[in-house]
C-alpha positions as CSV (number, residue, x, y, z in Angstrom):
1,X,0.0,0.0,0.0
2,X,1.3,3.5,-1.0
3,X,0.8,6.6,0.5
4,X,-0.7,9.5,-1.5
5,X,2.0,11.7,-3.0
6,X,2.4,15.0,-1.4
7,X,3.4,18.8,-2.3
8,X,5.6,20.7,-0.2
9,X,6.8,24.2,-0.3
10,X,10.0,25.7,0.9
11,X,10.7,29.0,2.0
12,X,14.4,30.2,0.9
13,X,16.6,32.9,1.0
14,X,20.0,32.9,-1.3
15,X,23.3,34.7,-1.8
16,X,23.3,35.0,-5.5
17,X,26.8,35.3,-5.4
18,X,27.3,31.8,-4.4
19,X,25.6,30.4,-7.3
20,X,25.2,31.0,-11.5
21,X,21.4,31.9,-11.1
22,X,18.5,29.9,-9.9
23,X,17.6,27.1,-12.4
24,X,20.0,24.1,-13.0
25,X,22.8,24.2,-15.6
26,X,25.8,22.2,-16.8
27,X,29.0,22.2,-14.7
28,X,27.9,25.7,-12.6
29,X,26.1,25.5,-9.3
30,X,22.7,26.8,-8.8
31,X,20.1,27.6,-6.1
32,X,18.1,24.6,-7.7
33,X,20.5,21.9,-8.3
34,X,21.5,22.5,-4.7
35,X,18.0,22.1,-3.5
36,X,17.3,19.0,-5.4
37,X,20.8,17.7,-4.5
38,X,19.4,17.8,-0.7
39,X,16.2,16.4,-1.4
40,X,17.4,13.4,-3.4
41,X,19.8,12.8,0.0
42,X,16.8,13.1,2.4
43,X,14.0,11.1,0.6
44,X,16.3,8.8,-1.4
45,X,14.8,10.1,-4.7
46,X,15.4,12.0,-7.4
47,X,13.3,15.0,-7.0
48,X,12.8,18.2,-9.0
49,X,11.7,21.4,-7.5
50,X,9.7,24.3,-9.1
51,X,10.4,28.1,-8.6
52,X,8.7,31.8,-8.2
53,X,11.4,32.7,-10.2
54,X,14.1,32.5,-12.0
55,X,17.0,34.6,-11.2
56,X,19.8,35.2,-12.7
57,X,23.7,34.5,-11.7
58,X,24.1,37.5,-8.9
59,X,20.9,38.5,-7.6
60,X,20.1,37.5,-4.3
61,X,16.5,36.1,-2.9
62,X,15.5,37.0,0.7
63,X,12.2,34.9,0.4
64,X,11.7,32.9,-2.8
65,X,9.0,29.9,-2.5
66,X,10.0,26.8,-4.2
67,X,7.8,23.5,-3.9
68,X,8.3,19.3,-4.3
69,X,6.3,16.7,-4.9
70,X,6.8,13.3,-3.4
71,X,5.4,9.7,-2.7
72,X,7.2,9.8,1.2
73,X,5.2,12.2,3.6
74,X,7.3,13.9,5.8
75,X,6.4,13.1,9.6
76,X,8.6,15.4,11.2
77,X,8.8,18.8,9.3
78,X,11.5,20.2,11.8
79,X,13.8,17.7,11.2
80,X,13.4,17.7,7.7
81,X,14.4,21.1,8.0
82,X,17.3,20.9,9.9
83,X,18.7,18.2,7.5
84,X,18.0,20.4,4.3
85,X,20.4,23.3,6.2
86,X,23.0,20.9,6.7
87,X,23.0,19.9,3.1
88,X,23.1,23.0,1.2
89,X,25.6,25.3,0.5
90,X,26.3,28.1,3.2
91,X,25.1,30.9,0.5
92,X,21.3,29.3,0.6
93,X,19.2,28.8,3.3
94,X,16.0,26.8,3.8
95,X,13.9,28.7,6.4
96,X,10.4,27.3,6.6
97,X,8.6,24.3,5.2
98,X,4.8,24.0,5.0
99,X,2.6,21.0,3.3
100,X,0.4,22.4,0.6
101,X,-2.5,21.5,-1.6
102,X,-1.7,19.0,-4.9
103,X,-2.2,21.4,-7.7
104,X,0.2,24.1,-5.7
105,X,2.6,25.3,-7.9
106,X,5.1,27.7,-7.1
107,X,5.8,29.1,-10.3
108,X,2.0,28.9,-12.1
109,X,-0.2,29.7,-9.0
110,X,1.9,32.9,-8.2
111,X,-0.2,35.9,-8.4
112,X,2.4,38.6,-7.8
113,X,6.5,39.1,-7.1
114,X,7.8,41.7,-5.1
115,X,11.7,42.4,-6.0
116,X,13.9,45.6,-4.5
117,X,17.1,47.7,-5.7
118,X,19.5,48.5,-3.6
119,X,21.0,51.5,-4.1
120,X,24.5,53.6,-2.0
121,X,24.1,57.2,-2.5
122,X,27.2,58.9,-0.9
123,X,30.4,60.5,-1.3
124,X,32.7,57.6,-0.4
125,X,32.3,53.5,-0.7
126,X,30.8,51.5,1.8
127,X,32.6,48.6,1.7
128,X,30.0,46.3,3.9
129,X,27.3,46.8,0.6
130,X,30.1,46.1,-1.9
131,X,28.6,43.2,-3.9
132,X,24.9,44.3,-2.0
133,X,24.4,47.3,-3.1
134,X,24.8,49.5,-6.6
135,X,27.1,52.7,-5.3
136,X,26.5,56.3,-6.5
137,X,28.9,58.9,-5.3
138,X,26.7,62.5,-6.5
139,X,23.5,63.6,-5.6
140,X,20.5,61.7,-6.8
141,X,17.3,63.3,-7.0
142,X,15.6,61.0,-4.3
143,X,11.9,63.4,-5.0
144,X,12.3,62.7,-8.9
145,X,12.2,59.3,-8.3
146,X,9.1,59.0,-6.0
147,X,7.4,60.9,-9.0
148,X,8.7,58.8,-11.6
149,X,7.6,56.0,-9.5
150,X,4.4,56.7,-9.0
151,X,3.5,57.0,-12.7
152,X,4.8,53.1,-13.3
153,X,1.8,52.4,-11.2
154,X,-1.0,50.1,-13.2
155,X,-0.5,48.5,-16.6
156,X,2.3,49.4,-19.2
157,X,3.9,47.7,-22.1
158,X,7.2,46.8,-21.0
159,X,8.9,46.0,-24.4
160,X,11.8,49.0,-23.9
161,X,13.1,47.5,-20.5
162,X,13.5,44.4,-21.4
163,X,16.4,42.5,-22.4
164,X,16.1,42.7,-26.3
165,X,16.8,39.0,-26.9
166,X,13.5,38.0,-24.7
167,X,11.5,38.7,-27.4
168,X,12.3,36.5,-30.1
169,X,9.4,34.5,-28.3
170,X,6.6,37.0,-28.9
171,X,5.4,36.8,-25.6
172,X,3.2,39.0,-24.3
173,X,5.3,42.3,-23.0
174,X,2.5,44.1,-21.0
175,X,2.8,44.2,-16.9
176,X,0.4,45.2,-14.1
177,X,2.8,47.3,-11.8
178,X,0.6,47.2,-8.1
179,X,3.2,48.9,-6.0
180,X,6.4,51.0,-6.9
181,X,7.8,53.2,-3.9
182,X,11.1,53.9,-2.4
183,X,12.7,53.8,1.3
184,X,15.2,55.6,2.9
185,X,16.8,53.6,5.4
186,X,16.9,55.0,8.7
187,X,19.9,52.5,10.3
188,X,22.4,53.5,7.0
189,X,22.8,56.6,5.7
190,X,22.5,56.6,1.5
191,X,20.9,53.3,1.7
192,X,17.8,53.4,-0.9
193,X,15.5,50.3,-1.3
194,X,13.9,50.3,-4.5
195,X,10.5,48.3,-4.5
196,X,8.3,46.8,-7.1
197,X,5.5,44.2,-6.8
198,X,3.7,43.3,-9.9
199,X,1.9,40.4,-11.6
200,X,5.3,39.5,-13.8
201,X,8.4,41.0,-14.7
202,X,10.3,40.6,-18.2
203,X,14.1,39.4,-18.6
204,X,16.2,41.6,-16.8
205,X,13.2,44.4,-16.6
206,X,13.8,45.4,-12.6
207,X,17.5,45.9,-13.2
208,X,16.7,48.2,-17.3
209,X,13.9,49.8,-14.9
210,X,16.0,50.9,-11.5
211,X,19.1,52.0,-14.1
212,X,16.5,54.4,-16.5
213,X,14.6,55.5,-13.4
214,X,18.2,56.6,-11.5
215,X,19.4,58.0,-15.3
216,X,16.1,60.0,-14.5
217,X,17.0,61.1,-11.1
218,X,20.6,61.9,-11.7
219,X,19.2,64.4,-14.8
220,X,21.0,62.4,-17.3
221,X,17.7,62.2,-18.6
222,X,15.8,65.7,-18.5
223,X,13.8,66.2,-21.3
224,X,11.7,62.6,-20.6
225,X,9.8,60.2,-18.2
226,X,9.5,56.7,-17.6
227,X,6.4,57.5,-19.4
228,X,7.7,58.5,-22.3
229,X,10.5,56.2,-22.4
230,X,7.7,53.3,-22.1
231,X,5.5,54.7,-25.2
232,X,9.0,54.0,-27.0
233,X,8.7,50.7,-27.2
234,X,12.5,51.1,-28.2
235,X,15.1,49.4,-26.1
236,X,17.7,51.4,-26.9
237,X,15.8,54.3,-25.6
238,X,16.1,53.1,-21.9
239,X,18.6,53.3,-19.4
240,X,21.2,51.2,-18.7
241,X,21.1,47.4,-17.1
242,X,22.3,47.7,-13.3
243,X,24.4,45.1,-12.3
244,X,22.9,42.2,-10.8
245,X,24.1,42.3,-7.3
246,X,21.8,44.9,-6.0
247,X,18.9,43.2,-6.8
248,X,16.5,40.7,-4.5
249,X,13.9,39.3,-5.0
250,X,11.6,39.8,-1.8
251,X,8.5,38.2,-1.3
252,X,6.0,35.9,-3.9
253,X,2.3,36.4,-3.6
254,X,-0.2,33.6,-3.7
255,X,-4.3,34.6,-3.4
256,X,-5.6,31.0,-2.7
257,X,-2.9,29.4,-0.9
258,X,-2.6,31.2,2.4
259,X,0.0,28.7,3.5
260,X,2.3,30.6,2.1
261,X,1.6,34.2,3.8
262,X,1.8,32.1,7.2
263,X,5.2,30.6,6.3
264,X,6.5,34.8,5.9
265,X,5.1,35.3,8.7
266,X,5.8,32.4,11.0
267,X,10.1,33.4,9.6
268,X,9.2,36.9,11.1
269,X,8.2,35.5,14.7
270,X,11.3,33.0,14.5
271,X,12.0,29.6,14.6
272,X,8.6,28.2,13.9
273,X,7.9,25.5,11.4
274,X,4.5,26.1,9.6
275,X,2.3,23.2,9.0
């Protein structure tokens, strides 16, 4: 008699230094290969994983949900967890685990991603946010970019900030921004998180759109808006592509699977295990 096979999802965070990207490749670690490398050890199975995204080599995750399938149930979650920290590489770690329902999928049920830019603005490197952060020595107009932020909000065709060679595949390139704001941290000075949640995001779109927005708001750009820029259509029109290392991607929405907002939380209060 066999059991009935399960669906579980992982809640992890990731160093994207540590690894070429997220999904698997020949002869270069990744955040999945290590995952499923873990997994095979643990349930004595070859077992594949699915992700809310697919980052590339450099950017970092600070909650990305991945999910398994599998004939073995897990009786003790905790311990399952402990062993999938021992397993993986120092530059990933697995902080929650939570069953879910069968047709869960990480990737296809997502409703929304949240990713953030981090950005240095100030006279002199800060060497604890090299690799973390993009630095910017002269003034950048911190008000411009609330503006131009705000006017991202709702649903735009994305086609000029994204990575021309994504669209040989005639996808659709229109996005429903939800949110678009920007924080001052209050703990380090010149620290500026740039957020955006929306229902999708294009190859390499977060990292065209933070490096045309802070062209924008260091008046490289005066005579236009992101606005403008976006009725282009035209790649070449855009900014540049930050680099990779400033970017994270934050938090992956689900609206039917409230598992998932109670594995966030439960990582906030510490320590817990959901089930």
């Amino acid at each position: 008699m066999t059991e009935d096979p399960r669906n579980y999802a992982l809640l992890i965070e990731f160093d994207g230094g540590c690894f070429f990207g997220y999904q698997s490749q020949k002869q270069s670690p990744t955040v999945q290969e290590e995952i499923e490398k873990a997994l095979e050890v643990l349930l004595k199975k070859e077992t594949r994983i699915w992700g809310a995204g697919r980052t590339d080599t450099g950017v970092h995750a600070r909650g990305m949900i991945v999910n398994f399938k599998t004939d073995s149930p897990i009786p003790n979650l905790s311990k399952f967890l402990l062993g999938m920290n021992a397993l993986t590489d120092r530059g990933l770690a697995i902080h929650e685990i939570t069953e879910v329902p069968f047709n869960f999928n990480s990737q296809f049920s997502c409703t929304a991603r949240e990713y953030e830019y981090l950005l240095v603005n100030a006279r002199f490197p800060r060497p604890v946010w090299k690799n973390r952060a993009f630095w910017y020595q002269h003034r950048i107009d911190v008000s411009r970019l609330r503006e131009e932020l705000e006017l991202l909000k709702g649903e735009h065709d994305f086609r000029s900030l994204a990575k021309a060679t994504s669209m040989r595949n005639r996808r659709s390139t229109t996005r429903v921004i939800y949110d678009a704001s920007l924080l001052e941290s209050e703990e380090e000075p010149g620290l500026l998180r740039l957020r955006i949640k929306a229902n999708g995001f294009l190859h390499n779109m977060v990292r065209i759109l933070t490096g045309t927005l802070f062209e924008i708001a260091i008046e490289k750009r005066k005579e236009t808006n992101i606005l403008k820029i976006l009725s282009s259509k035209d790649r070449t029109i855009a900014g540049i592509t930050l680099p990779p290392y400033g970017l994270y991607f934050l938090k992956a929405y689900y609206d039917s699977f409230p598992q998932i907002d109670r594995m966030y939380q439960s990582r906030k209060e510490f320590g817990g295990v959901s089930r």
